[in-house]
N, C-alpha and C positions, 0 to 999 in steps of 0.2 A: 504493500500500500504506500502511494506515495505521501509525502507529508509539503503541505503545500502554504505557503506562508504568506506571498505579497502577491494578490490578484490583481490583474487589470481586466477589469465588464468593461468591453466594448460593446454603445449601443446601451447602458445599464441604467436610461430614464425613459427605456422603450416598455412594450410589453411586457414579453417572457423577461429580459435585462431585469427591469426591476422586479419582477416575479423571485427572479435567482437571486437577486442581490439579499432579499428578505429573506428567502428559504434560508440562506446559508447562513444570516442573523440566527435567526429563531427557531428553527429546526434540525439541526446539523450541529456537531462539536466544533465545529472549524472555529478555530480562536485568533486568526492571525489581522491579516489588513486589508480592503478592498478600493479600489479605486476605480472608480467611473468615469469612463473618457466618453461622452456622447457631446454632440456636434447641437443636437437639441434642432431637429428638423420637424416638420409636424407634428411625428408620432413621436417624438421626446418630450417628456414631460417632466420636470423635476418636483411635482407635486404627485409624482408616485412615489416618492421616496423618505416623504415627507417626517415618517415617524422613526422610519430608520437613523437619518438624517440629526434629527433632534437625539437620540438616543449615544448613536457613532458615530456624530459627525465630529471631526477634528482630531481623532484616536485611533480609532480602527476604519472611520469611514470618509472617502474624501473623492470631493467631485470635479472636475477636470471639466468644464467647456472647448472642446476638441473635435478636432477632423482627423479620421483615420488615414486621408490620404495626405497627410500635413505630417512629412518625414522629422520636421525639425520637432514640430510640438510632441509626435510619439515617443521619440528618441529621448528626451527630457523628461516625460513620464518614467520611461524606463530607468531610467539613471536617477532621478530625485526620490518615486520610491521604491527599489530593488525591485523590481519586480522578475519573480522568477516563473511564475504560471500567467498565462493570457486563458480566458476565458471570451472567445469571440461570436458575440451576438447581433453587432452592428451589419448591417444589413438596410438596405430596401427592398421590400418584399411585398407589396402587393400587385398581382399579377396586370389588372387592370393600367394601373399609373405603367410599368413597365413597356405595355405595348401602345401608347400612347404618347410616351416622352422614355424610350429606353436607354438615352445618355447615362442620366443618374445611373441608374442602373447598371451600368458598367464601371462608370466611373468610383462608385463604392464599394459594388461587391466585388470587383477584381483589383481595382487598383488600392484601391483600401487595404485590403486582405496582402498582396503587394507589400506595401509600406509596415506592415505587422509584422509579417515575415521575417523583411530585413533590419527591422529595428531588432525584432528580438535575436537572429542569425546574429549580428554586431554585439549586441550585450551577452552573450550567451555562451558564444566562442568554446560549445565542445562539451558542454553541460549535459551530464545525462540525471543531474536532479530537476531538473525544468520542466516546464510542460506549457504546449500551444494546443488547446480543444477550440476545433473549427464547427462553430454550431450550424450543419444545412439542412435541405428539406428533402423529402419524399419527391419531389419535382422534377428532380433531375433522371428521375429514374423513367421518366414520360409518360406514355400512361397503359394501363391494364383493361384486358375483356373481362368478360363476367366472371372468371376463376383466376387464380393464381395470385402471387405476392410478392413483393418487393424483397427482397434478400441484399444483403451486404456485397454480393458478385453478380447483382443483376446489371448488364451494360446499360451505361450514361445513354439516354433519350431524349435530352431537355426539347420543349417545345415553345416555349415565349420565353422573350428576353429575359426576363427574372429567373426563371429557373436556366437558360442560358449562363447567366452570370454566375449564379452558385455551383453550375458544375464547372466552371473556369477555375474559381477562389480554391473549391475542391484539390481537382488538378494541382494547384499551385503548391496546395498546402500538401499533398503527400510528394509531389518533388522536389518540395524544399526537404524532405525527410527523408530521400533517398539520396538525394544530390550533396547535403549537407551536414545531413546525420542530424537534425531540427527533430527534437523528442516532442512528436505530434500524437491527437486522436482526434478523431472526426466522427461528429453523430447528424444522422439523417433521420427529419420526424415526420410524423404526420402532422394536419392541425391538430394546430393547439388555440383554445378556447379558455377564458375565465375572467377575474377580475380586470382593469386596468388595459384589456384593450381598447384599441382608437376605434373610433364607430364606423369605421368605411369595410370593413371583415363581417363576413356572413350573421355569427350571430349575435354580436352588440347592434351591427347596423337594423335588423330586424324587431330586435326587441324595443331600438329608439323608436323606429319608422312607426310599431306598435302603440307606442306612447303618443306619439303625436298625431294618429290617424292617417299616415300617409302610407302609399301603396307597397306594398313586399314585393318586390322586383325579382323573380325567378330566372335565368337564364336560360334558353331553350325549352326541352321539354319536364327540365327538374330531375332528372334522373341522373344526372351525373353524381358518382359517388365517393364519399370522403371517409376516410379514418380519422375517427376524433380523441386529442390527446388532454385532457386537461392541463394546465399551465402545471400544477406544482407535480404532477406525477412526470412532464418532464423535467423538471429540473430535477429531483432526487434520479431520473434517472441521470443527466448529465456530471453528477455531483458523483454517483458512483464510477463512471466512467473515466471522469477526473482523477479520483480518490484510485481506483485499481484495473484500468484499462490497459490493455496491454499497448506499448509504443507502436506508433505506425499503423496500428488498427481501425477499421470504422466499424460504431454497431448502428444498428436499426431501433429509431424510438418509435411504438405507435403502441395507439391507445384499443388495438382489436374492436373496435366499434366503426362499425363501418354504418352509413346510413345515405341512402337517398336525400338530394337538395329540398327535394320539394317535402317528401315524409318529413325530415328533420324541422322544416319552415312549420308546418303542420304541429305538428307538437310542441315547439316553441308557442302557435297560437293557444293549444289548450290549458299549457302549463297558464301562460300569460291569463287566460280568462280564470283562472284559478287564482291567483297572486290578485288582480284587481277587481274580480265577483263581476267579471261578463261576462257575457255567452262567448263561447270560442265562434258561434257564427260572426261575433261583431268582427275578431280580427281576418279570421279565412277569407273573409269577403273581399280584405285588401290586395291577398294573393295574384298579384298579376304577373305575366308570362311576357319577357324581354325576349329580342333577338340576343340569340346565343353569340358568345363573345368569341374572337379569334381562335381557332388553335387550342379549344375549351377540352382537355384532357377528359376522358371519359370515366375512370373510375383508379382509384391509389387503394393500394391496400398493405400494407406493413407486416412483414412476421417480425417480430423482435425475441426468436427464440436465444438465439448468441447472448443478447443481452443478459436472460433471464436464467439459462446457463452456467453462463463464465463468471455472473458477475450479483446473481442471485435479487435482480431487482426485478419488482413484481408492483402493476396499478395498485394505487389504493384507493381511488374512486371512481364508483358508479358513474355512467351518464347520466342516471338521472338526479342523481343528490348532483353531480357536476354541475348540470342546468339548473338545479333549485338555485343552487349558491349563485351562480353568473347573475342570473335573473333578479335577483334580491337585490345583490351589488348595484347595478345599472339602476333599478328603482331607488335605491337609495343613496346616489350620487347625482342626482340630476347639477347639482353646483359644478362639479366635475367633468362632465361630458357639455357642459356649456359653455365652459372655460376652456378647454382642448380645443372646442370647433371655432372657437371666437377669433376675430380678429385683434381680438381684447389684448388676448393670452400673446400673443405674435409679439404686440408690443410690451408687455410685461416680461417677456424673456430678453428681447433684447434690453431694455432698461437695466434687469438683475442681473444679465448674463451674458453680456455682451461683450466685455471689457476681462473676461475671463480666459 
């Protein structure tokens, strides 16, 4: 088991980022230091981190306003504090934005990923205590018929630029660990789902659109199908991976919950009629049918038997306590999800965190 002391969460005032950054507070023995390098682009938010923040901040927890592709600012992370594990989260990743403006999209997940490499190859120089975890998606693997699963040796498929880009970063990242002996592991997940996502993803955007009576936008015919992971069952898994993964390895994260778009939209309306005492007619009836988007992968499906194996990590929750909890959350943050979408919020970060 490794013993792992000065983190840098790349991307760790994103989603899952600050998902892990709290797991690894509050759940996990990990006693050392974490440091958060996010750039604070839409889906960065430093009011995810808020109670961590007040708790760890200035001792064990410290936040960096940074660009991964900004060689100089990484380099000085790594050197100011030791850091000897990278935990890489930072990413853009909705598939939509990617095929619509797919710059960004190369420009962080490869060239980002890039500048991480090399700062940590330069501080590093031959270290086999260190450790770089390249966090990807299920994406790259392209996409599945009605049977079958994604395994650790299934060939790279990517089919829109995003997932494009993460099997580049990929790439990058096991020939920087061939090429250079770079003590890496790489995890590949399915969605992941829960508190603290940005509302433009499946099921926060749904449960908003729910709240405010506006239409559920289904892609095609809805049957396209997903593996759903909840946010902390991956990070425990990432955290074991970290903790005792073998160098140069990739495992497969997914949550064995596979579900139809349109089914899943469907039971988000029931739960929801349940949570605010309407009828689920009131929301099904918003259920409307988009023109399917580019190159819309057909169906992901995950074995993460290796993981479960080598490394004895096992879900610990249900879809459906998963979906009670998201659902609560999102109703009971409405200050939250108003502040994220706001124009507001855009200029309150660069005022706080600009100069950073």
């Amino acid at each position: 088991m490794r013993t792992l002391k000065n983190i840098l969460v790349t991307g760790g005032a994103g989603f899952i980022g600050s998902n892990f950054i709290r797991y690894l507070f509050t759940q996990t023995d990990f006693r050392g230091t974490i440091v958060n390098l996010d750039r604070l682009t839409y889906a960065g938010n430093p009011d995810n981190l808020k109670d961590v923040d007040a708790k760890f901040g200035g001792s064990r927890y410290f936040f960096v306003k940074g660009d991964i592709c900004d060689h100089d600012a990484v380099k000085s992370v790594f050197e100011k504090y030791s850091i000897d594990t990278v935990a890489h989260f930072a990413a853009e990743s909705h598939v939509d934005r990617s095929i619509f403006g797919p710059k960004d999209f190369i420009q962080t997940n490869i060239v980002g990923t890039f500048t991480l490499l090399e700062a940590a190859r330069g501080a590093w120089q031959g270290r086999d205590d260190a450790l770089f975890h390249h966090i990807s998606t299920d994406e790259v693997y392209g996409s599945l018929g009605d049977s079958g699963y994604f395994y650790e040796n299934t060939p790279y498929d990517p089919r829109s630029p995003y997932s494009a880009s993460k099997a580049s970063s990929d790439h990058l990242l096991m020939a920087y660990h061939h090429t250079y002996g770079l003590p890496v592991t790489l995890s590949n997940c399915s969605n992941n789902y829960g508190p603290y996502q940005f509302p433009e993803k499946l099921i926060p955007l749904m449960i908003q659109n729910m709240k405010e009576g506006k239409a559920l936008p289904v892609y095609g015919d809805g049957r396209n199908i997903r593996d759903w992971l909840y946010v902390d069952d991956h990070n425990s898994a990432v955290w074991a991976i970290m903790k005792g993964g073998a160098n140069g390895e990739t495992y497969n994260i997914g949550g064995e919950n596979e579900w139809e778009n349109i089914k899943l939209v469907n039971a988000l309306c029931e739960k929801m009629a349940r949570f605010t005492e309407k009828d689920d007619g009131y929301y099904k009836k918003l259920i409307t049918y988009v023109k399917d988007r580019p190159g819309h992968d057909r169906r992901y499906a995950i074995n993460c038997d290796r993981l479960k194996k080598e490394l004895g990590w096992r879900q610990s929750f249900n879809f459906d306590e998963g979906l009670d909890t998201t659902i609560r959350w999102y109703l009971d943050n409405d200050e939250w999800i108003a502040r994220v979408k706001s124009g507001e919020y855009r200029n309150w970060i660069e005022k706080n965190y600009g100069d950073r």
